[in-house]
C-alpha positions as CSV (number, residue, x, y, z in Angstrom):
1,X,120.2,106.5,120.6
2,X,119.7,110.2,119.7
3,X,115.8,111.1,119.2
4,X,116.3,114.6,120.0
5,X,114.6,115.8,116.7
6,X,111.6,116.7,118.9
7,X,112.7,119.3,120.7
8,X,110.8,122.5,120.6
9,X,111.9,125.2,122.9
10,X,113.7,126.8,120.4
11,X,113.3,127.8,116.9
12,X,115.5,127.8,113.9
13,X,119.5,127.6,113.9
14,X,119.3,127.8,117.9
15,X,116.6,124.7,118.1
16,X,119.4,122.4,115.4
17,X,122.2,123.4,117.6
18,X,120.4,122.2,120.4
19,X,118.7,119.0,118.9
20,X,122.8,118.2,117.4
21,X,124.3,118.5,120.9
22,X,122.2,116.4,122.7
23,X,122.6,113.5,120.1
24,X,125.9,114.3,120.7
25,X,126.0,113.7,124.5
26,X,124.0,110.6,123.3
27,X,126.5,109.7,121.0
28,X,129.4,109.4,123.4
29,X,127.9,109.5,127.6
30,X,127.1,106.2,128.8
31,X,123.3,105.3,129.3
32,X,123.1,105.5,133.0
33,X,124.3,109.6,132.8
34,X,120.6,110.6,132.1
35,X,119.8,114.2,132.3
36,X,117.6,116.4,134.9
37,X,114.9,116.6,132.7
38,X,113.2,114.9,129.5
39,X,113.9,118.4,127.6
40,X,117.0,119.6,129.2
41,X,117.7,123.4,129.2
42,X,121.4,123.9,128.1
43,X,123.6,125.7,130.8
44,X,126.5,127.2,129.4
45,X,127.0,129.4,132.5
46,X,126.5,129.8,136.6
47,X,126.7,132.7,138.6
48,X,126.6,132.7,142.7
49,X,123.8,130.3,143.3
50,X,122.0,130.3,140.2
51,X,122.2,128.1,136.7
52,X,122.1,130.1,133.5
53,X,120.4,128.6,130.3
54,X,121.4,129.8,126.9
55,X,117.6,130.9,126.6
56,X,118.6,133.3,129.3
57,X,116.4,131.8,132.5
58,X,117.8,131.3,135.6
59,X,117.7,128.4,137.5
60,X,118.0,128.1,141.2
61,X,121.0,125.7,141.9
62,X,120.5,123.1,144.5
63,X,121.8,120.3,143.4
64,X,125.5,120.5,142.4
65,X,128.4,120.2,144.6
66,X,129.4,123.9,145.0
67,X,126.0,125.6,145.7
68,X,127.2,126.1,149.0
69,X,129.5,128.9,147.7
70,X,128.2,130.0,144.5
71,X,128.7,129.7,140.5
72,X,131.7,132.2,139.9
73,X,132.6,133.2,143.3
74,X,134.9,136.0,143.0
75,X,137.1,134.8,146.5
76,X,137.4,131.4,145.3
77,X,138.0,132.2,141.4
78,X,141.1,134.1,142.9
79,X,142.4,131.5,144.8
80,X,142.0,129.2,142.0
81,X,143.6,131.1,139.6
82,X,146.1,132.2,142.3
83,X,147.1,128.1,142.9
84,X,146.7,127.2,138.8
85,X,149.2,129.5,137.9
86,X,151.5,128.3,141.1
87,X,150.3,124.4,140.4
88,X,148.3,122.3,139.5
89,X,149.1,118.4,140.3
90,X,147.5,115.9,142.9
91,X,148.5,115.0,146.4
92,X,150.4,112.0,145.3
93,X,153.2,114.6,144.5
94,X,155.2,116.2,147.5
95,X,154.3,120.1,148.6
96,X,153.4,122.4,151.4
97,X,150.3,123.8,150.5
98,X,148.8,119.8,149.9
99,X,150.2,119.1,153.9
100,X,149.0,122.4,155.1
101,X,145.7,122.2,154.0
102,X,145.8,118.7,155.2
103,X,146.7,119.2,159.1
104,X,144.7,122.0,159.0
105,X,141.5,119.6,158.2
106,X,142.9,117.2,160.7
107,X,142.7,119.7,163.5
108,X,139.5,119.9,162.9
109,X,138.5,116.2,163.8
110,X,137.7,114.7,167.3
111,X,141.4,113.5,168.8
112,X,141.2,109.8,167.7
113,X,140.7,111.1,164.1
114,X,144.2,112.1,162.9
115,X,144.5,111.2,159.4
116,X,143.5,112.3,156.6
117,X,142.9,110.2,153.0
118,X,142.2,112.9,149.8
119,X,139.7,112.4,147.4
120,X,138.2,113.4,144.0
121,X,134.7,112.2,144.4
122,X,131.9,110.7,146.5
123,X,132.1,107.4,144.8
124,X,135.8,107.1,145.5
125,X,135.3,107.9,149.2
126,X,132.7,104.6,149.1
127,X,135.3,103.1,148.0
128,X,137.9,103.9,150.2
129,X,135.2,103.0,153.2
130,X,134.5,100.0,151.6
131,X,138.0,99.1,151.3
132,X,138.8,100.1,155.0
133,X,135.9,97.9,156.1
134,X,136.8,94.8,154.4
135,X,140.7,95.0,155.5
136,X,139.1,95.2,158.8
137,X,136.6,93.1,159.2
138,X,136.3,89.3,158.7
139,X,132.8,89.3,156.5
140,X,133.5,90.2,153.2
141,X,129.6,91.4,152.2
142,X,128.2,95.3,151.5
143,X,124.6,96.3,151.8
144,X,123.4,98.7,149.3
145,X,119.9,100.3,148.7
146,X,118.0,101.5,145.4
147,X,118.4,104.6,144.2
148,X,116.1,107.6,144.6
149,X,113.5,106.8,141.6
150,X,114.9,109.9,139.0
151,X,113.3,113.3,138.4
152,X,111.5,113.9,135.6
């Protein structure tokens, strides 16, 4: 793997250190995690809606998972830092704030939805449909498309 030597955007100590971390990531991410682009900018920062590379361009963020509130938004730093310092465990252990947050989500569904199932990720919650259908359901097949064809 590797092949980074190529890279050009940057000159000197800055273009090595670069070049080292992407055969790095090489080195130790599986295959399938490819990048956004065939020369990836290294971001080492986000602020509100924007990506920040270590070249100092911004980049308009619209494809990670919290663009809807913003790189380093000061209301929900604080209430991360406020809940980190209290705790910081999953919702397999037993507390109030994981139940409060929960019926308050559930109030917010239609009547016949009433119960709430916690995930980390997208794929899990595939999973966890999958897994509903199936214990459900007498056939035991999924249908799946391609993926989108991958930027550039």
């Amino acid at each position: 793997m590797g092949g980074h030597g190529g890279v050009t955007r940057q000159d000197g100590a800055d273009h090595k250190e670069h070049a080292d971390l992407l055969d790095r990531r090489d080195a130790v991410f599986a295959t399938v995690q490819e990048h956004y682009y065939a020369d990836p900018p290294r971001m080492e920062r986000g602020w509100r809606h924007h990506l920040m590379s270590t070249e100092s361009r911004s980049y308009l963020d619209m494809v990670n998972n919290v663009t809807p509130l913003g790189h380093a938004h000061p209301r929900v730093e604080q209430a991360v830092t406020r809940q980190l310092r209290r705790l910081n465990t999953n919702s397999r252990f037993h507390y109030a704030s994981v139940v409060d947050f929960t019926e308050r989500l559930a109030a917010l569904l239609p009547d016949r939805l009433d119960t709430v199932f916690l995930v980390n990720s997208g794929s899990e919650a595939v999973d966890l449909g999958i897994s509903r259908h199936r214990g459900r359901r007498p056939r035991r097949w999924v249908t799946a498309t391609p993926s989108a064809p991958s930027s550039p």
